[in-house]
PyMOL commands that place a pseudoatom at each C-alpha (Angstrom):
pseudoatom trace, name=CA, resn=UNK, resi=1, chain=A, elem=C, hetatm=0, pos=[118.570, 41.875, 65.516]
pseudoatom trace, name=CA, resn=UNK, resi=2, chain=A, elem=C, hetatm=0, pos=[117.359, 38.292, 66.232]
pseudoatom trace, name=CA, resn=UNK, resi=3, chain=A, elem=C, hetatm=0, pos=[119.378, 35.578, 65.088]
pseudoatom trace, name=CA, resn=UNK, resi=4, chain=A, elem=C, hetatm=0, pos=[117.133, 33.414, 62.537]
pseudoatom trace, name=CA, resn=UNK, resi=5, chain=A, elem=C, hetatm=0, pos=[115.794, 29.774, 64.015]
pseudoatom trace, name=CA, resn=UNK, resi=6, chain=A, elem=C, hetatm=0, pos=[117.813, 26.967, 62.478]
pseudoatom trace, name=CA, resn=UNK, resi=7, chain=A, elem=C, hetatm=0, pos=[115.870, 24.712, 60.361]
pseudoatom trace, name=CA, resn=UNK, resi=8, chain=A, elem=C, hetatm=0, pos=[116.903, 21.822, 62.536]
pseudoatom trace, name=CA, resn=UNK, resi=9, chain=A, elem=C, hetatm=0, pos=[114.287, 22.877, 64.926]
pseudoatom trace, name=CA, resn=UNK, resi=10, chain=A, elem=C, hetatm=0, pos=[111.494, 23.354, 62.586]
pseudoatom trace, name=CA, resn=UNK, resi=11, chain=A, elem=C, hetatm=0, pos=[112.200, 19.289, 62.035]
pseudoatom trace, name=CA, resn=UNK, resi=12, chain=A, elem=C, hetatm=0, pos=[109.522, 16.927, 63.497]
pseudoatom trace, name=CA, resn=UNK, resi=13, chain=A, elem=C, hetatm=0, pos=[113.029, 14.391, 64.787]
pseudoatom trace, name=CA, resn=UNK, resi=14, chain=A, elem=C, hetatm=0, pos=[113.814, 17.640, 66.666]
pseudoatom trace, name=CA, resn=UNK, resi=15, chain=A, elem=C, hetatm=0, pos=[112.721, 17.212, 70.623]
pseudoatom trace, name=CA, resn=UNK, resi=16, chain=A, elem=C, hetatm=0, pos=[113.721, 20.986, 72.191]
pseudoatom trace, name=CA, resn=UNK, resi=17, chain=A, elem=C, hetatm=0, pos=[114.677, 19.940, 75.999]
pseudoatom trace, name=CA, resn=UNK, resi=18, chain=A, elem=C, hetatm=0, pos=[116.101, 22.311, 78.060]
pseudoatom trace, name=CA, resn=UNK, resi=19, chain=A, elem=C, hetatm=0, pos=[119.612, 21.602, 78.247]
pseudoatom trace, name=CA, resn=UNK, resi=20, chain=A, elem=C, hetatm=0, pos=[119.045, 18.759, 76.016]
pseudoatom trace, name=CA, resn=UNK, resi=21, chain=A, elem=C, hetatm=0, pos=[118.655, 19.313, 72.587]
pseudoatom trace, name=CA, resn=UNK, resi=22, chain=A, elem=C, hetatm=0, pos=[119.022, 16.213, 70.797]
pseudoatom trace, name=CA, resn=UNK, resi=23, chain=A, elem=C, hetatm=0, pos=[117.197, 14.456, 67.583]
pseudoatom trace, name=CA, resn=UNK, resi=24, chain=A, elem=C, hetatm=0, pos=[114.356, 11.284, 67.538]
pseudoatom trace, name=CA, resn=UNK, resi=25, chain=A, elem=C, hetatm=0, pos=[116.245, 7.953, 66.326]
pseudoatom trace, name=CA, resn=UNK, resi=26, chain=A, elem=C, hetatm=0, pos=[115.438, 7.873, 62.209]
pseudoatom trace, name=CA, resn=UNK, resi=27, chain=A, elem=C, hetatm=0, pos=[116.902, 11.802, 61.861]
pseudoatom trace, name=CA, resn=UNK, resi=28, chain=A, elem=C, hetatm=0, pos=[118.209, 12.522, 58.687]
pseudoatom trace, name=CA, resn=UNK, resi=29, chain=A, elem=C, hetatm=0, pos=[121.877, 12.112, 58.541]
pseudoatom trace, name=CA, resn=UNK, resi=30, chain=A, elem=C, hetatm=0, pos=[122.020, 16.227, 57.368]
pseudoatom trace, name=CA, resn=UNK, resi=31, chain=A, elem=C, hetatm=0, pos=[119.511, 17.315, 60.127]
pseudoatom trace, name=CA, resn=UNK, resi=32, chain=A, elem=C, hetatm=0, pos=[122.248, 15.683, 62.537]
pseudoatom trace, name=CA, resn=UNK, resi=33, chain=A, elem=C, hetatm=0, pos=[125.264, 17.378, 60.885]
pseudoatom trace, name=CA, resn=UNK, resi=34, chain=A, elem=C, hetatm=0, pos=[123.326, 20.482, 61.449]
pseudoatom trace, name=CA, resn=UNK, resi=35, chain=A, elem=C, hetatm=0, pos=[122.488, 20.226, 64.659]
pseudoatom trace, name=CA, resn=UNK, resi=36, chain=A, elem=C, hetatm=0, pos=[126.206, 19.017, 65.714]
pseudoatom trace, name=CA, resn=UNK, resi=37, chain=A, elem=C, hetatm=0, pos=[127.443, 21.941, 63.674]
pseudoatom trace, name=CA, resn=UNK, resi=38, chain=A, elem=C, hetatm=0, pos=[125.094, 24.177, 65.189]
pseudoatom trace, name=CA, resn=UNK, resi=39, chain=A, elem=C, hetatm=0, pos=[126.192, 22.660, 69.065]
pseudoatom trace, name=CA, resn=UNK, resi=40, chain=A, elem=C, hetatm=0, pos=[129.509, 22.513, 68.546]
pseudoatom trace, name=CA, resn=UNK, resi=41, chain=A, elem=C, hetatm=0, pos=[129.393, 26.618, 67.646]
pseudoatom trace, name=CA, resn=UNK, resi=42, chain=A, elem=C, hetatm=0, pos=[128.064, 27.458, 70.681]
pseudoatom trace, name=CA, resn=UNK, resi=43, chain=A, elem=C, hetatm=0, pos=[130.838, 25.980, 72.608]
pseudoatom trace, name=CA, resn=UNK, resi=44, chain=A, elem=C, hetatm=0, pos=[132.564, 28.703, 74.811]
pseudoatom trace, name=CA, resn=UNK, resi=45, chain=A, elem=C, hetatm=0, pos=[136.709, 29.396, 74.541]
pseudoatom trace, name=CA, resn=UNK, resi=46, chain=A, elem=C, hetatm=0, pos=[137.535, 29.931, 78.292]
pseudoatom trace, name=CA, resn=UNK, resi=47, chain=A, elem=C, hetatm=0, pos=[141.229, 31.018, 77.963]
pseudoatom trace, name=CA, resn=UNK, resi=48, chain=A, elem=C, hetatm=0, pos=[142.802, 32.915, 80.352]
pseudoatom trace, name=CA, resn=UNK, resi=49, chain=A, elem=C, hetatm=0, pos=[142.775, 36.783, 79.469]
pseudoatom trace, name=CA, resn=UNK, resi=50, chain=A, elem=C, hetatm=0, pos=[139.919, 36.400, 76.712]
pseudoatom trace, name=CA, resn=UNK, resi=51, chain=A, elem=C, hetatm=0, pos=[135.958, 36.259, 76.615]
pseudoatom trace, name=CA, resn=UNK, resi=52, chain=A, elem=C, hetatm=0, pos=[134.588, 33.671, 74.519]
pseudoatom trace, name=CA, resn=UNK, resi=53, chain=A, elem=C, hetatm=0, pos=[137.894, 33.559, 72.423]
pseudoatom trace, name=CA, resn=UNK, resi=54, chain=A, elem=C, hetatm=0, pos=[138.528, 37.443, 72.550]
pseudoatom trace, name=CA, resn=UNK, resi=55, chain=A, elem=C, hetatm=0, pos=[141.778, 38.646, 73.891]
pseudoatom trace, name=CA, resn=UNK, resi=56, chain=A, elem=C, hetatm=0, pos=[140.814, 41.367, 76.433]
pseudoatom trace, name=CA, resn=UNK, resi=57, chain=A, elem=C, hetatm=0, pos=[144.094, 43.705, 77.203]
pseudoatom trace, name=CA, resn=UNK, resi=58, chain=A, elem=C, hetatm=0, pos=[143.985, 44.915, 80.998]
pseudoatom trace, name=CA, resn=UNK, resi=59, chain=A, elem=C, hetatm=0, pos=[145.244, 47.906, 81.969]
pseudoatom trace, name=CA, resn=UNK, resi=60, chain=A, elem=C, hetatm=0, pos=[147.839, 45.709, 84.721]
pseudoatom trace, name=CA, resn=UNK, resi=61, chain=A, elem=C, hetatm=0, pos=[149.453, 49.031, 86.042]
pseudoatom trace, name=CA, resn=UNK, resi=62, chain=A, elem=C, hetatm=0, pos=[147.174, 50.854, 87.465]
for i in range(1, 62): cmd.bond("trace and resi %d" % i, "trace and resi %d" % (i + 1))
show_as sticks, trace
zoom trace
């Protein structure tokens, strides 16, 4: 199931570069909460022994 396009980047202050999403100077102060908010989720938990954030138990004695 695709995930649903945040309204952020329906926003005419929203300029989609490739590894650079950012907002035009003058952006609503809520369009940049959301896209901070939206940035910030993405963000990957690279512990040792988990997968973004999951704990993944390894069968050690084999």
């Amino acid at each position: 199931m695709p995930k649903a396009q945040p309204d952020f980047t329906k926003s005419p202050y929203f300029v989609d570069e490739p590894g650079n999403w950012h907002l035009r100077e003058g952006a609503p102060q809520k369009l940049q909460k959301e896209l901070q908010q939206y940035l910030e989720s993405l963000t990957e938990i690279d512990d040792s022994g988990t997968i973004n954030g999951n704990t993944i138990d390894f069968p050690h004695n084999r």
